[in-house]
N, C-alpha and C positions, 0 to 999 in steps of 0.2 A: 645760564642759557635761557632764550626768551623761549615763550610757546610758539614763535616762529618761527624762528632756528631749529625747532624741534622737529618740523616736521616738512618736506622738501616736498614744492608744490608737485601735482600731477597732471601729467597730459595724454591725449588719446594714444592709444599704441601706435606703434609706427606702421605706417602703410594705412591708416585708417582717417578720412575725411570725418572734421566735422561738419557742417554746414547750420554755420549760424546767420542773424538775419544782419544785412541786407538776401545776401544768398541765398540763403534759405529759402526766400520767397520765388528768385527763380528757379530754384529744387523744384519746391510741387509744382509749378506753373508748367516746368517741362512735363514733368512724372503726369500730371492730371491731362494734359494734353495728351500726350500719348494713349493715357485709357481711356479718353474719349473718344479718341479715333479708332479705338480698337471696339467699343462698344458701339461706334455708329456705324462696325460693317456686322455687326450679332456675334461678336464673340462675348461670353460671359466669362465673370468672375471667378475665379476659382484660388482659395488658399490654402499656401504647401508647406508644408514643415521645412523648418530651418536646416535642421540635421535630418537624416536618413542613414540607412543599414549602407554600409560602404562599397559590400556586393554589389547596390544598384547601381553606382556610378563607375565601378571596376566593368561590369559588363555593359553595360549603356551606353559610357563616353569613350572609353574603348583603352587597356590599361599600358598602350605605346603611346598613350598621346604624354603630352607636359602635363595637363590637368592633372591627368591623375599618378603618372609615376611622381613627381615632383610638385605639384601645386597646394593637392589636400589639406585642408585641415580633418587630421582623421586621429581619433582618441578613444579608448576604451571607457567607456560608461563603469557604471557602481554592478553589472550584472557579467562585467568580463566581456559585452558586446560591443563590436567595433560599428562603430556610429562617427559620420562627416560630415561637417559643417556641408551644406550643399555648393557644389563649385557651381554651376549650372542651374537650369529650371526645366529642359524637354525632358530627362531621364526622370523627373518625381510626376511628371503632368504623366507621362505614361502610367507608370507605376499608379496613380492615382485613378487615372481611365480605367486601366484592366480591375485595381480591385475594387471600385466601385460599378463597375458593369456601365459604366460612360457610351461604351460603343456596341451597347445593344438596341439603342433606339434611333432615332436620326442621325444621318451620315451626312458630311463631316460633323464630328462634336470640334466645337469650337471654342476656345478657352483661352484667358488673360490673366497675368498674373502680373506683380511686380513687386521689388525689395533689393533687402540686401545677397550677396552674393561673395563666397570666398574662397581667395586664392591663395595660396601662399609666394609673391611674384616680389621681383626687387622694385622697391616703391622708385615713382618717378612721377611728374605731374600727367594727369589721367590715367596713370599705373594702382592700381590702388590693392591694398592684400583686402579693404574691404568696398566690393564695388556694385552699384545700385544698376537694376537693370529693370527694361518692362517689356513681357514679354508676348506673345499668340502663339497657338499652337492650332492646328487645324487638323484630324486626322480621320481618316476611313475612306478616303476618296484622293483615286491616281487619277486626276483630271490635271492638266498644265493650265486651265484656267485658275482654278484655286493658289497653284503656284502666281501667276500675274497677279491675281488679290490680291496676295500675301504683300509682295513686293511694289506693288502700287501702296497698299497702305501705308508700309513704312517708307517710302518717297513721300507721301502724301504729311504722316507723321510729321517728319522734319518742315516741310515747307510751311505746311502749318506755322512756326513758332516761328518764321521770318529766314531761316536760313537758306542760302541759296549755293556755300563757296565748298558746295559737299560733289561726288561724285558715285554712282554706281556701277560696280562691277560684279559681272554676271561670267560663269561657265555652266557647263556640266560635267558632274563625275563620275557619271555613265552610271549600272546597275550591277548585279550581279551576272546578266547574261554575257555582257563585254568588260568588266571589271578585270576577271581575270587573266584575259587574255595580256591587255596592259597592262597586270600587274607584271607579270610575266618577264613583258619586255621592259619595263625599265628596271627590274632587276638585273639582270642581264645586262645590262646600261652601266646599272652601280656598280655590278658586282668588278667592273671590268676598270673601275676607278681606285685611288688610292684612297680610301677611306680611313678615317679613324675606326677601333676597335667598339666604340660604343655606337657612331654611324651606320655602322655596318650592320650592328644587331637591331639598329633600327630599321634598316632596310629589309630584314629578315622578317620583321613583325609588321610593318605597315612601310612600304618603302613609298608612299607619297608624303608620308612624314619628313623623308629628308627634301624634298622638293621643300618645305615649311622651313630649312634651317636658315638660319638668319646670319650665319658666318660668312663673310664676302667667300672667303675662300672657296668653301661647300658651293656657294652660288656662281663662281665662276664656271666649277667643274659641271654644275648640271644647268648651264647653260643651252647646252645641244642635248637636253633629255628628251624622252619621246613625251609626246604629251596626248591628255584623255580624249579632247578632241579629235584626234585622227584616228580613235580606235571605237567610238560611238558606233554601237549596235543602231540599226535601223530605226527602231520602235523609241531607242533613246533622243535619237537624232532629230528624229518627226517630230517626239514631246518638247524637246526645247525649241525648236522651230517654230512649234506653235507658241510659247512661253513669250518669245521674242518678237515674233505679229501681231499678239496681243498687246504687251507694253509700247508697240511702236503705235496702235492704234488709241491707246489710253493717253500720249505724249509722253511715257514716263523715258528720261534717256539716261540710256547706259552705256559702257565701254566695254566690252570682252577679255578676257583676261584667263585667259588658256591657262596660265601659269597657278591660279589661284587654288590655295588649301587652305581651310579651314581648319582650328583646332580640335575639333575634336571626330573622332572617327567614325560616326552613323552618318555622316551624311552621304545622300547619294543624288543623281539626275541633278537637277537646278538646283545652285547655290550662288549664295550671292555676299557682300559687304558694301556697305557705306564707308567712304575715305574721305575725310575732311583736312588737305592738305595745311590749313592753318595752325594744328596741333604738333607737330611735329614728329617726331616717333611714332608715339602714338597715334596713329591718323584715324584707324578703325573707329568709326560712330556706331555701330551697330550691324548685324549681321543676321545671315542665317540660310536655311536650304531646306531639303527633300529627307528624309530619313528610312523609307522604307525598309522595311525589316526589321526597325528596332524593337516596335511592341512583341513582334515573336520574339525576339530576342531575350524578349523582357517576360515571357511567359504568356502572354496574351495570344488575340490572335494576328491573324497576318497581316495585320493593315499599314496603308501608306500613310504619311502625315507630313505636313510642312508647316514651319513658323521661324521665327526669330525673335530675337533679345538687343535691341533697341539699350545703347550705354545712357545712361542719365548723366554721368558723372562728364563723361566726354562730350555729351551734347552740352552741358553748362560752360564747358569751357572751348567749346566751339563760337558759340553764341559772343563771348568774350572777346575771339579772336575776330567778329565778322561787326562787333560793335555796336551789336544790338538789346537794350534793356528792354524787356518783358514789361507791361505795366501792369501786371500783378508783381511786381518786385519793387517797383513805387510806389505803392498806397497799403497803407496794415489797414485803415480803418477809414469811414466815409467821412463818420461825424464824429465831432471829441468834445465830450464836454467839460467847461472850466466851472466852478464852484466858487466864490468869496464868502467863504465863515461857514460854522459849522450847521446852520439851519439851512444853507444854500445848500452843502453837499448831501447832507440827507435827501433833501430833495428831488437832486442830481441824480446819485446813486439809483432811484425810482425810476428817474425818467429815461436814463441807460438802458437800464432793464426793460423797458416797454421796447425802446427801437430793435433791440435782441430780438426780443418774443416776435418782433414782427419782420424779422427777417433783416434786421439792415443793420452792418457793424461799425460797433461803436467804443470808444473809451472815453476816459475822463481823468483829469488832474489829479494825483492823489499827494498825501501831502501836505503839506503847507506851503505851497509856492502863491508867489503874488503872479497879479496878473499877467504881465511881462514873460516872465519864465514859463507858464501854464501855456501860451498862446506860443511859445518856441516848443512845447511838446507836440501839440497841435499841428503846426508844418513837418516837425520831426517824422508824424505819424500818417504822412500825405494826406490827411482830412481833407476835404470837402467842404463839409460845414465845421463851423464853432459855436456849440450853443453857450452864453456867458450869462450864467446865474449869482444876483448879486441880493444884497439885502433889498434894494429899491424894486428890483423886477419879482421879487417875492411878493412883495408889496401890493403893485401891481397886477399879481398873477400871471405873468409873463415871464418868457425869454429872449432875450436878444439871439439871432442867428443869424452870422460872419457869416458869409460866402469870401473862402480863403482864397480865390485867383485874385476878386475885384475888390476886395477888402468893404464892399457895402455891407448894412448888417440893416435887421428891422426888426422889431420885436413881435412877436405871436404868442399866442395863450398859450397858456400850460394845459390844457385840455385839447389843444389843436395840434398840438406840435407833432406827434408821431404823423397824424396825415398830414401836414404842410412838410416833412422834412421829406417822406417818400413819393409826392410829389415835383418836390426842388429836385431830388436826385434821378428822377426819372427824366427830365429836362433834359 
């Protein structure tokens, strides 16, 4: 038996995206757009532990939702502690406010995060058990302006990176002062349907959960459910009213959608989702709402907070579906240099090094390939420039530099070249 046979290649686990390049590159182009846009309204960086104590998303994300009866990656550590791959990112930014004292100084703290994210869900294309997200979190202030921020920015987000075939939809899920009254009556609703035995204990724990069930069935029955809108408390009513004059004034447009639940159970007042009918199934781009009372929830204190988690994984394949390539996903590098013989690439190798140090990327032929072949790595690698170092422009002291659209090329000193090539590329 060979050493081949010995040994059966391996591949990512299932449910888990690689992203190699070409892809890769519109990976960060979406992911870095997004934290620019987050950083050009002042939310700052903040980084969260992968895992967490499993209590915090048991009480946080709320334990009737799917996340967390059914999603968790949840395992016992080397100390007998139950510690969870994090499903989510608002339940750790909390967590992280209260014990760093975040919300003792200026109100809202404002905060951006982004990574990976894990579910345990049946893979399917933009289904992923491991899924990248970017996120904001804004919290200490119940203003419905900050809510319009939120959700301008991430409209703003997406259109940024050229997408246009997305949609948003907005409700409200009232508060606690008319919460219960509605919860009330669509129990009452349920209770008075032929449910299954495990719907039913759903409705007992969060019965806007079963408005979320995705069985036609379930959805024909709670067709005629009551819904939060007709039972908005006044103060809730005004606050989305306002929410919804703002974005009308901002241009951001949206659809209403009475119907809509979100997965996971802190949220309250404004809530919202991005739908990008080109996806299929999976249509949700990103999402998010109001949360109020989770930090007390969470041991802190009472404050309000809104933000969302922006899919990375669904925005790259939205982008796919609308037909659009990124031009950071066409060029790895500006300039690429070619080398002939081992004194050229010495050389080379040098003068790589300089365009770096000064800011402008670059590679170079490694190898032994002939001209020919070095100059197809070159287009390979979207260059810009080609600088081609050979025994004669040694000679010389020069390099020839291709401009790879028009295929002219002219030679320049080897002492000029870092300022003649970041000038050409400033062009």
């Amino acid at each position: 038996m060979s050493d081949k046979q010995k040994f059966q290649a391996l591949s990512a686990p299932k449910g888990v995206p690689d992203y190699v390049p070409p892809t890769s590159a519109t990976f960060l182009a979406v992911r870095d757009e997004f934290v620019r846009q987050a950083h050009l309204a002042g939310f700052q960086h903040i980084e969260l532990p992968i895992f967490e104590d499993t209590s915090l998303f048991a009480r946080g994300v709320g334990e009737s939702t799917d996340v967390v009866s059914k999603e968790m990656y949840t395992f016992a550590d080397r100390g007998e502690r139950s510690v969870t791959l994090r499903p989510e990112g608002t339940a750790g930014v909390m967590r992280a406010v209260i014990q760093h004292n975040l919300d003792r100084g200026q109100l809202p703290v404002k905060l951006n995060y982004y990574g990976p994210f894990f579910r345990y869900e049946r893979p399917q294309a933009g289904r992923y058990r491991q899924l990248q997200q970017v996120g904001i979190e804004a919290i200490g202030v119940d203003d419905p302006a900050l809510d319009a921020e939120v959700i301008a920015l991430a409209d703003r987000s997406y259109r940024s990176l050229g997408l246009t075939g997305f949609r948003l939809e907005l409700t409200s899920l009232g508060d606690e002062n008319c919460r219960p009254a509605y919860r009330e009556a669509l129990q009452k609703f349920l209770f008075d349907l032929p449910l299954d035995e495990e719907t039913r204990e759903r409705a007992e724990i969060n019965p806007l959960r079963v408005l979320d069930d995705k069985r036609e069935e379930v959805r024909e029955m709670t067709a005629d459910a009551p819904l939060m809108r007709d039972h908005l408390c006044d103060d809730c009513r005004a606050h989305f009213d306002t929410v919804l004059g703002l974005l009308d004034d901002m241009g951001v447009a949206y659809e209403l959608n009475p119907r809509m639940v979100r997965g996971l159970d802190y949220y309250t007042k404004t809530t919202f989702e991005f739908v990008h009918d080109g996806l299929g199934a999976q249509s949700g781009i990103g999402g998010g709402g109001r949360y109020d009372g989770l930090m007390a929830q969470l041991g802190g204190q009472d404050l309000s907070g809104i933000g969302y988690g922006l899919g990375v994984d669904r925005t790259v394949l939205a982008l796919e579906a609308e037909g659009i390539s990124l031009a950071a996903a066409e060029r790895r590098v500006e300039v690429y240099g070619v080398a002939l013989g081992a004194d050229a690439k010495r050389r080379m190798a040098l003068l790589i090094d300089e365009l770096r140090t000064a800011g402008v990327t670059a590679d170079m032929a490694y190898g032994d390939r002939g001209l020919k072949g070095a100059m197809k790595g070159a287009s390979r690698a979207g260059a810009r420039l080609a600088l081609v170092l050979g025994e004669s422009e040694l000679e010389s002291g020069t390099v020839s530099v291709k401009d790879m659209a028009d295929q002219s090329q002219q030679p320049v000193a080897l002492t000029d070249v870092v300022t003649a090539i970041q000038a050409a590329l400033s062009e």
